[in-house]
C-alpha positions as CSV (number, residue, x, y, z in Angstrom):
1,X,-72.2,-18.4,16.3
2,X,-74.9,-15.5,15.8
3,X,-73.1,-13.6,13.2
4,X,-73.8,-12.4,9.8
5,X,-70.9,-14.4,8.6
6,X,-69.7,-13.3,5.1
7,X,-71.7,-16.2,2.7
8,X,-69.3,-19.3,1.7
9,X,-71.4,-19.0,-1.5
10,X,-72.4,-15.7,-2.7
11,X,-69.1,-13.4,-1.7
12,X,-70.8,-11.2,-4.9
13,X,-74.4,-10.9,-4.2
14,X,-74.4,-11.4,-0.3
15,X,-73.6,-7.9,1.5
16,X,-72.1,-8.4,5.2
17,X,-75.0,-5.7,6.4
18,X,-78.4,-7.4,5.1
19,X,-80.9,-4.7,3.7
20,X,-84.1,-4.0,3.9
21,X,-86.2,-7.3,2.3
22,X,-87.1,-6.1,-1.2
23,X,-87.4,-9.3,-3.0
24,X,-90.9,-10.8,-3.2
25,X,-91.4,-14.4,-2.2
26,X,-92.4,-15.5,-5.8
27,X,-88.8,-14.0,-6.7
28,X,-86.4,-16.4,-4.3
29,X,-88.5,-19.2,-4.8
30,X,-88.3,-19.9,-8.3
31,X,-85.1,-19.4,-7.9
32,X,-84.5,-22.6,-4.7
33,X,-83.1,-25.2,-6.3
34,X,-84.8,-28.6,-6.7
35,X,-84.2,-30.8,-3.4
36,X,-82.6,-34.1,-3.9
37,X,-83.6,-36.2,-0.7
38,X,-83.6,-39.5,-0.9
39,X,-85.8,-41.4,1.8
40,X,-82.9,-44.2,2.2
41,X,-78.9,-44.3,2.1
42,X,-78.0,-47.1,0.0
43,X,-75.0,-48.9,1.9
44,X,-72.7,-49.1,-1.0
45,X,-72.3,-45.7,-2.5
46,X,-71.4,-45.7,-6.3
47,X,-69.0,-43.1,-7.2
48,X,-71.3,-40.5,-9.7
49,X,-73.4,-40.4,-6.8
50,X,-72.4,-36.9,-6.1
51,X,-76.2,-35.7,-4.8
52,X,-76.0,-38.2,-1.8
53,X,-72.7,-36.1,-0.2
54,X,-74.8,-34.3,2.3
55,X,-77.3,-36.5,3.0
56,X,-74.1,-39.2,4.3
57,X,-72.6,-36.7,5.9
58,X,-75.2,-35.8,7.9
59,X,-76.1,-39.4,8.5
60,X,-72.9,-39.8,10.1
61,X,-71.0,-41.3,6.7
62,X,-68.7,-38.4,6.7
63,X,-65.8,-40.9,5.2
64,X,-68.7,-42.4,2.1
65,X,-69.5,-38.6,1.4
66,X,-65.4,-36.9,1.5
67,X,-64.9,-38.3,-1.8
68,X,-68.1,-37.2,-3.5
69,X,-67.7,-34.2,-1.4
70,X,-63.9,-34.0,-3.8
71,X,-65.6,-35.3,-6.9
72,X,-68.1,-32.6,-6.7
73,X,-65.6,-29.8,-5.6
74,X,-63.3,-31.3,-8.9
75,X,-66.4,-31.0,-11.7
76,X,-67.3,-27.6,-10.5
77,X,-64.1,-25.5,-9.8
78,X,-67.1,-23.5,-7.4
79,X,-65.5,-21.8,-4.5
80,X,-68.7,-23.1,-2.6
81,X,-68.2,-26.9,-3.6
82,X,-64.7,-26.2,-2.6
83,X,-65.5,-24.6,0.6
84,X,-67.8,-27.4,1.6
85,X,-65.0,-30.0,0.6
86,X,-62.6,-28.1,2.5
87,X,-64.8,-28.1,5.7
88,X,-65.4,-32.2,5.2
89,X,-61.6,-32.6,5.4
90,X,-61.7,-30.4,8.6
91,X,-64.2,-32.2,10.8
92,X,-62.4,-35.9,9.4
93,X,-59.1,-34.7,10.7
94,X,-58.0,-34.1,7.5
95,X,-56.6,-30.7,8.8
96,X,-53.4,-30.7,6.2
97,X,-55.1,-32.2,3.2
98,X,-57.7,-28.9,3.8
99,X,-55.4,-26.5,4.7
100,X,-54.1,-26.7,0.7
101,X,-58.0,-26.5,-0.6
102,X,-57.9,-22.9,1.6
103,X,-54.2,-22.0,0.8
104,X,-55.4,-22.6,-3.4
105,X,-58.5,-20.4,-3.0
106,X,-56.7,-18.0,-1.1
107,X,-54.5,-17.6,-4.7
108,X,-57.6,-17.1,-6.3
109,X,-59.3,-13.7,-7.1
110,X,-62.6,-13.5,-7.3
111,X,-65.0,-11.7,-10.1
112,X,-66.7,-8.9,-8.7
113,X,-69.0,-6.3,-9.6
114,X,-68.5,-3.7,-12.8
115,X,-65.3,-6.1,-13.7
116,X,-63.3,-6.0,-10.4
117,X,-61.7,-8.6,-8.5
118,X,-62.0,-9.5,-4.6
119,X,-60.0,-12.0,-2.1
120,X,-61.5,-14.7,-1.2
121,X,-59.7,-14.5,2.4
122,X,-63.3,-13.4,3.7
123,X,-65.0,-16.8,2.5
124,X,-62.3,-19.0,3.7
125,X,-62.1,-17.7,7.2
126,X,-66.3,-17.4,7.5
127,X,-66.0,-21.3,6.4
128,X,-63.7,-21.6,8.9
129,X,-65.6,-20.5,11.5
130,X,-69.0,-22.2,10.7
131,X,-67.3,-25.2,10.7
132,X,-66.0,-24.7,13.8
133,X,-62.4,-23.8,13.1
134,X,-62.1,-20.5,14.6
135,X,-58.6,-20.6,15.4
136,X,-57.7,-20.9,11.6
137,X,-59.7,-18.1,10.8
138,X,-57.8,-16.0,13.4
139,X,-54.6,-17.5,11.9
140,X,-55.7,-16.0,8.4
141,X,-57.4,-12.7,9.4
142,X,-54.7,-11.3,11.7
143,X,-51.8,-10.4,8.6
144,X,-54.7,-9.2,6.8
145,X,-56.1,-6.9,9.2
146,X,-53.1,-5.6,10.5
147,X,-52.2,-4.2,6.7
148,X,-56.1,-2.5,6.5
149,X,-56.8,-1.9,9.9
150,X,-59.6,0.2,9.0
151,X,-62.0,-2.6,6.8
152,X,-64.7,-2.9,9.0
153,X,-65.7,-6.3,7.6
154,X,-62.5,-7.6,7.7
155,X,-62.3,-6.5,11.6
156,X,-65.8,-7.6,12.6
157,X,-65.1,-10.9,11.2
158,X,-61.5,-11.4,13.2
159,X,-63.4,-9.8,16.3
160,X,-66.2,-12.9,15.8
161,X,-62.9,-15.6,15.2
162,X,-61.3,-14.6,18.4
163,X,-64.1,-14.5,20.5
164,X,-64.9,-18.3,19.1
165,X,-61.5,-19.2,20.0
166,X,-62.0,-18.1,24.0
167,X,-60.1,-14.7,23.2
168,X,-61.8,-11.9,24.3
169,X,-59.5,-9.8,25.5
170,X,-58.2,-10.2,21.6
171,X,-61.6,-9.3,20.1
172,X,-62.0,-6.1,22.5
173,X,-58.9,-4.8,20.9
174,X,-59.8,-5.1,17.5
175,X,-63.3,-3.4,17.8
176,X,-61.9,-0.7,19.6
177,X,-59.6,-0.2,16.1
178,X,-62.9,-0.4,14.1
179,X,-66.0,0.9,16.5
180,X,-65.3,4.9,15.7
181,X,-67.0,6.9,13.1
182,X,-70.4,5.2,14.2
183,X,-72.5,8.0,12.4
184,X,-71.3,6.7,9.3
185,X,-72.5,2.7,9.8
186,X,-75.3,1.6,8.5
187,X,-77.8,-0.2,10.8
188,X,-77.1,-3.5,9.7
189,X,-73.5,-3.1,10.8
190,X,-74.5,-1.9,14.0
191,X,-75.9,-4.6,15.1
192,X,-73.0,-6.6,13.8
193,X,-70.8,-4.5,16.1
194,X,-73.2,-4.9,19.0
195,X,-73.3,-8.7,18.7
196,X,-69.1,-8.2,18.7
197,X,-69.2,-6.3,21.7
198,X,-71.4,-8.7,23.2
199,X,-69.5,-12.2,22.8
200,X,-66.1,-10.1,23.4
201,X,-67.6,-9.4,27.1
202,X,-69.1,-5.9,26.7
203,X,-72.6,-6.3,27.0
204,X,-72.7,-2.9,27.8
205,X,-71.4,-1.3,24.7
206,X,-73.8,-3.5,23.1
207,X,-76.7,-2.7,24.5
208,X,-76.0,1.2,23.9
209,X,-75.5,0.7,20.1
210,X,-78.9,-1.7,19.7
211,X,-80.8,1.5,21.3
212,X,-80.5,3.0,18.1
213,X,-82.9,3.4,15.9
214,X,-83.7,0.4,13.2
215,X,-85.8,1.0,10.3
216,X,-86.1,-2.5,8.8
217,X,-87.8,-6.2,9.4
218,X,-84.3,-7.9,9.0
219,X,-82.4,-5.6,11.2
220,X,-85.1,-5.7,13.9
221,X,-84.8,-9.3,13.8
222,X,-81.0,-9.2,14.0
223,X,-81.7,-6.7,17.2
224,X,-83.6,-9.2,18.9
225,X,-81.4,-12.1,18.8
226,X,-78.5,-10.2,20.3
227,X,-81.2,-8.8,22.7
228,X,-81.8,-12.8,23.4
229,X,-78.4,-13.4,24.3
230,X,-77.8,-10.2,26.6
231,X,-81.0,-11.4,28.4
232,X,-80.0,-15.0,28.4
233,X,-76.5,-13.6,30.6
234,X,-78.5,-11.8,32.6
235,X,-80.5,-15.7,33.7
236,X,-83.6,-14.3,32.1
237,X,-85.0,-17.1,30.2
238,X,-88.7,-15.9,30.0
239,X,-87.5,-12.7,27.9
240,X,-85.2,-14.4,25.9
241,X,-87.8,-16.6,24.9
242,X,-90.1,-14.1,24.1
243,X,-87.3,-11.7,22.1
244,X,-86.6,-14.7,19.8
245,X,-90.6,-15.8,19.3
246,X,-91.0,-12.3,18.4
247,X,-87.8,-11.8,16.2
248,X,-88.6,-15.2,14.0
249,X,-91.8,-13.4,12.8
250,X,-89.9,-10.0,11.6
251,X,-88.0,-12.2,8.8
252,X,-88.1,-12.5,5.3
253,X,-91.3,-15.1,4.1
254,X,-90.1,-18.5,3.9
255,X,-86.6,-18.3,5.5
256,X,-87.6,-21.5,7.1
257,X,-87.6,-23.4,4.2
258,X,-85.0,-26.7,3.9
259,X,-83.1,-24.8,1.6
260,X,-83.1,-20.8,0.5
261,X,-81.6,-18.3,-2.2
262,X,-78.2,-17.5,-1.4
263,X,-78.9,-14.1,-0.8
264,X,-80.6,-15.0,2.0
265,X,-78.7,-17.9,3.4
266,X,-76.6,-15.6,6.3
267,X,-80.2,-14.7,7.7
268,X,-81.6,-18.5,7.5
269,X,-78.2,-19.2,9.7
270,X,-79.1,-16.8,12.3
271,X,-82.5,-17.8,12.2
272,X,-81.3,-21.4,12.8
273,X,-79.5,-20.0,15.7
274,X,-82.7,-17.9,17.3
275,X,-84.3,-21.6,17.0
276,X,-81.7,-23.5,18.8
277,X,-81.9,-20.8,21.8
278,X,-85.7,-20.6,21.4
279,X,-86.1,-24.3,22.5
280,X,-83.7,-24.3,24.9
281,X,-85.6,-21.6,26.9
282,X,-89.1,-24.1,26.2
283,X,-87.4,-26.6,27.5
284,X,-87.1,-24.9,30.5
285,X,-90.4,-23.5,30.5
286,X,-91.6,-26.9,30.6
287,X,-92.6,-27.5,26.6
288,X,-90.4,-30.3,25.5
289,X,-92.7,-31.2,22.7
290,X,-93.0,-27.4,21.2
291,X,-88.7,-27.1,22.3
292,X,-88.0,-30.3,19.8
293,X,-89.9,-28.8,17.1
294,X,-87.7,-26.2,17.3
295,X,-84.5,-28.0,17.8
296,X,-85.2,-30.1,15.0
297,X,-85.3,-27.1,12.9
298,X,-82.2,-25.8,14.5
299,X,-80.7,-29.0,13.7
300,X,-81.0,-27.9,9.8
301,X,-78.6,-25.5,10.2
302,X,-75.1,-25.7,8.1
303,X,-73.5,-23.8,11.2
304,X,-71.7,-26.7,12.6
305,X,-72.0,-25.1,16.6
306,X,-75.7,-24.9,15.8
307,X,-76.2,-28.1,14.4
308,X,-74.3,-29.9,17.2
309,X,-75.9,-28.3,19.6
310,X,-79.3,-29.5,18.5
311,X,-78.7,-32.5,17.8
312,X,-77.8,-32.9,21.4
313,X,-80.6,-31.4,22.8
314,X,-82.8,-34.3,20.4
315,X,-80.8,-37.0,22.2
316,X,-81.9,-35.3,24.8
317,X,-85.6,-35.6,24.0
318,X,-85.4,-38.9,22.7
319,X,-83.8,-39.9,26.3
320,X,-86.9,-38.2,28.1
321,X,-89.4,-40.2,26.0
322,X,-87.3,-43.5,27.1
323,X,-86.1,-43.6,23.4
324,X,-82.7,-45.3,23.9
325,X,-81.9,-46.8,20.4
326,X,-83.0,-43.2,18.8
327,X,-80.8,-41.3,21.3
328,X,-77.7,-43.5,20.7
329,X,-78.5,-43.6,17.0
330,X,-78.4,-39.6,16.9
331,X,-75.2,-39.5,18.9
332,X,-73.7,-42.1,16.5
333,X,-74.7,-39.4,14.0
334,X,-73.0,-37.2,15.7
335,X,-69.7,-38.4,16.0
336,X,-69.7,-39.9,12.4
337,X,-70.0,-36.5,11.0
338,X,-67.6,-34.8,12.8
339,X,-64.5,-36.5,14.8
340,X,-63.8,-34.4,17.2
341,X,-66.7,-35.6,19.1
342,X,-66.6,-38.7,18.6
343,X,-64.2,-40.2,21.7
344,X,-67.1,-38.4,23.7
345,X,-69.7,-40.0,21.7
346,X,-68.1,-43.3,22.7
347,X,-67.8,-42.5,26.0
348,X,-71.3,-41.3,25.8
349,X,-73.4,-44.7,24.5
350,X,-70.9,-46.9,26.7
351,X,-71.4,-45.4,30.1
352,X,-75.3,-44.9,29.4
353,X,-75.5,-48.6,28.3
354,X,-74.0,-49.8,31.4
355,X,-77.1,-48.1,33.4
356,X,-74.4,-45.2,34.4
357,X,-75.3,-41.4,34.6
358,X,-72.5,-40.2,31.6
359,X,-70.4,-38.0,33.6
360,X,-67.2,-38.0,31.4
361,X,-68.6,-39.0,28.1
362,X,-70.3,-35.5,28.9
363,X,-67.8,-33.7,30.3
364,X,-66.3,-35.2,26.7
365,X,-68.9,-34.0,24.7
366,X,-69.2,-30.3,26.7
367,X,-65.5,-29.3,25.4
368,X,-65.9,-30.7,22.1
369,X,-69.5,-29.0,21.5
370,X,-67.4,-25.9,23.1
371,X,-64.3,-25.9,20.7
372,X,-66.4,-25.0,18.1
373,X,-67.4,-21.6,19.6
374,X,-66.2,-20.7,23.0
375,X,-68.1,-17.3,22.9
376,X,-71.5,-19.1,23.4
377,X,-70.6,-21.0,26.4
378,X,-73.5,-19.6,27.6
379,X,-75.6,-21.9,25.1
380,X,-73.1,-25.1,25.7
381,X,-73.6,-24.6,29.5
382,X,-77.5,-25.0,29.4
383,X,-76.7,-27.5,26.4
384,X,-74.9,-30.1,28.0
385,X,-77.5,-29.5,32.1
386,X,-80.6,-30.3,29.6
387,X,-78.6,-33.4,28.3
388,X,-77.8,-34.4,31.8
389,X,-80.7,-34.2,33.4
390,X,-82.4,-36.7,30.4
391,X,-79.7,-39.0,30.8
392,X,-79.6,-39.4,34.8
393,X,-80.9,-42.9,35.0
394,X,-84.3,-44.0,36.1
395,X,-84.4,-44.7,39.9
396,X,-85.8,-48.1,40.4
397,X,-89.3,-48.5,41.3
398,X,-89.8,-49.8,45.0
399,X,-90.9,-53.3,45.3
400,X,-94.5,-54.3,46.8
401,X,-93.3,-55.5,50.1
402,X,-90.7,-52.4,50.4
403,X,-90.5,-50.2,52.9
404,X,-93.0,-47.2,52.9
C-alpha cells in the first residue's frame, strides 16, 4: 500500500516517477471512458455480458464475474484484461489456474517507445501486489533483481513486495543496494525511496530524503502522504489528518473521479489511500459522518488493501447507526469478492447475530485484512479497534423498577 506501483495498464505511458501535471483537465477527460453502471445485478448473468465483470465482483459475485472476467481477457489479448483476470483467479483461490495467466505474460514482450521492447515482469508483480499477493511478487522480482542489481525501479518495487510480505529486514537490504547516487534521482523517486525506507522500518532515512526540496503539485502530494504515515507512527493523529487534507488538494483536477486516464491511475491509487487514512483519523476526531464520506471513496480504490480496509471501516459505520442488515450485507460483500476473508466473514455475521462481541471472527478478519500488506499494520491495527468498538454490543437498558 502507498506506492507509485508500476500501472497494470499503461507500462508505456505511465512513468514510475510522476511529473509535474502538464495535461489540462479538458485533455484526460475526453479521454475517460464511458461508465457502464448498471443500477441492478440481474441474478442470472448471460454470458456476452462482459461490462457487468466488475460490478459482480464487487458485489461479492466474484465466481458470476471469473468467467466474464476470462471472456473479456480472451477477446482482448490486453495485458490489462489479463492482469485483471489473473488477479480474479487469485482472490477465488484459483492460485494455479493464475499463476499460468502471469507465467504467459511473463513470455511476452511488450512494445515500447521508438520500436523497443520491455518485460512485462514489472506489471505482473505490481498486479501482484495490489491484489494483495506480495509474496508472489517477491517470488518473481528476486532472480530479476539479482541479475540488474542496479534498476532502481526494479529494486524499489521488490523493496515495496517485501515489506508487504512482513520482511523488512529483506527490504532494508535491497535499498541499501539502490539508495546511492541520490544527486542523480529525480524528486519523484525520492519520495518513492522515502516511502521504502519508511515501511522497511527506517523512518529516519525517510524523513531525511523528504526534506529535500520538491518543485511540483504531485510530488508535494506524494510528500505528504508519507509525511501522514511517519506522523501516524509517531500516535499523531491530528497531523496526520491535517498532512492528508492538505495533500488531497495539491493533486491533479479531478483525480477523484469514478474512473481516470491511465496516466493518472497510480496517483488516483494513492489518493485512494490518503482517503482511507484521512477518515480513519476523523473517526477519531469524532466525525463519523465527514470519515464515511471519505471511506466510501477509499472504498473505490482497485488496491485490494485499500478497498478492504474501507469497506470495513463502512460496516463499521453502518454498525454505529444500528444498521445491522447493511453491515452484514457489506461484510457478505466482502468475503464474496475475495476468499481469503471470507471464514472471517462467517465468523463475523454468526457471532454478531448471536448478540456476541466478534472477538475471533475479528481476530479472523485482522490477519486476513493484514496478509494483504503487512507493512501497514499500522492502518489494520486502528482498522480492526474502530471495527471493534462499533460492534461491542448494546448494554441493555435498565428496567424502571431497577436499581439506581
Amino acid at each position: 500500500m502507498y506506492i507509485l506501483l508500476l500501472s497494470a495498464v499503461a507500462v508505456a505511458t505511465a512513468s514510475f516517477a510522476q511529473t509535474a501535471v502538464t495535461v489540462p483537465p479538458s485533455a484526460w477527460r475526453a479521454a475517460l471512458p464511458a461508465r457502464e453502471r448498471p443500477l441492478t445485478l440481474p441474478e442470472k448473468v448471460e454470458p456476452g455480458q462482459l461490462h457487468l465483470a466488475v460490478p459482480l465482483d464487487h458485489a461479492g459475485r466474484l465466481e458470476d464475474a471469473l468467467p466474464l472476467y476470462h471472456a473479456r481477457a480472451e477477446q482482448t489479448q490486453t495485458v490489462a484484461d489479463r492482469l485483471r483476470y489473473a488477479g480474479a483467479l487469485l482472490r477465488s483461490g484459483r492460485q494455479e489456474d493464475a499463476r499460468k495467466v502471469f507465467d504467459a505474460l511473463l513470455v511476452e514482450r511488450q512494445s515500447g517507445p521508438h520500436g523497443s521492447a520491455s518485460s512485462n515482469l514489472l506489471p505482473c508483480a505490481s498486479a501482484m501486489i495490489i491484489q494483495g499477493f506480495p509474496d508472489l511478487a517477491v517470488e518473481r522480482l528476486r532472480p530479476a533483481h539479482r541479475e540488474s542489481p542496479a534498476d532502481r525501479r526494479l529494486g524499489l518495487l521488490l523493496a515495496r513486495a517485501l515489506a508487504a510480505t512482513g520482511d523488512r529486514a529483506g527490504a532494508r537490504s535491497v535499498l541499501a543496494e539502490i539508495g546511492k547516487g541520490l544527486d542523480t534521482w529525480d524528486a519523484g523517486a525520492l519520495v518513492e525511496l522515502a516511502r521504502s525506507y519508511l515501511l522497511a522500518g527506517d523512518p529516519t532515512s525517510a524523513r531525511s530524503l523528504l526534506n529535500r526540496d520538491i518543485d511540483e503539485s504531485v510530488g508535494h502530494m506524494m510528500r505528504d502522504s508519507v509525511l501522514a504515515n511517519l506522523s501516524l507512527l509517531e500516535g499523531d493523529w491530528a497531523g496526520a489528518t491535517k498532512l492528508l487534507a492538505n495533500g488531497k488538494r495539491k493533486g491533479p483536477p479531478g483525480l477523484d473521479e469514478e474512473r481516470v486516464n491511465r496516466t493518472w491511475r497510480n496517483v488516483q491509487r494513492e489518493l485512494r489511500s490518503m482517503q482511507l487514512r484521512l477518515g480513519l483519523g476523523l473517526w477519531r476526531e469524532g466525525k463519523p459522518e465527514a470519515a464515511m464520506d471519505e471511506v466510501a471513496r477509499a472504498a473505490m480504490s482497485d488496491e485490494e488493501y485499500v478497498r478492504s480496509a474501507a469497506l470495513m471501516l463502512g460496516v463499521a459505520g453502518n454498525l454505529a447507526k444500528g444498521r445491522h442488515d447493511a453491515a452484514e450485507r457489506r461484510l457478505a460483500a466482502l468475503g464474496g469478492h475475495d476468499r481469503c476473508f471470507l471464514g472471517a466473514v462467517e465468523r463475523t455475521k454468526g457471532e454478531m447475530g448471536a448478540g456476541r462481541q466478534p472477538a475471533e471472527g475479528l481476530r479472523m478478519l485482522e490477519e486476513a485484512l493484514a496478509s494483504e500488506d503487512r507493512s501497514a499494520d499500522f492502518v489494520t491495527r486502528s482498522v480492526v479497534e474502530v471495527l471493534r468498538e462499533a460492534a461491542r454490543p448494546a448494554k441493555p437498558a435498565p428496567t424502571p423498577n431497577g436499581p439506581p
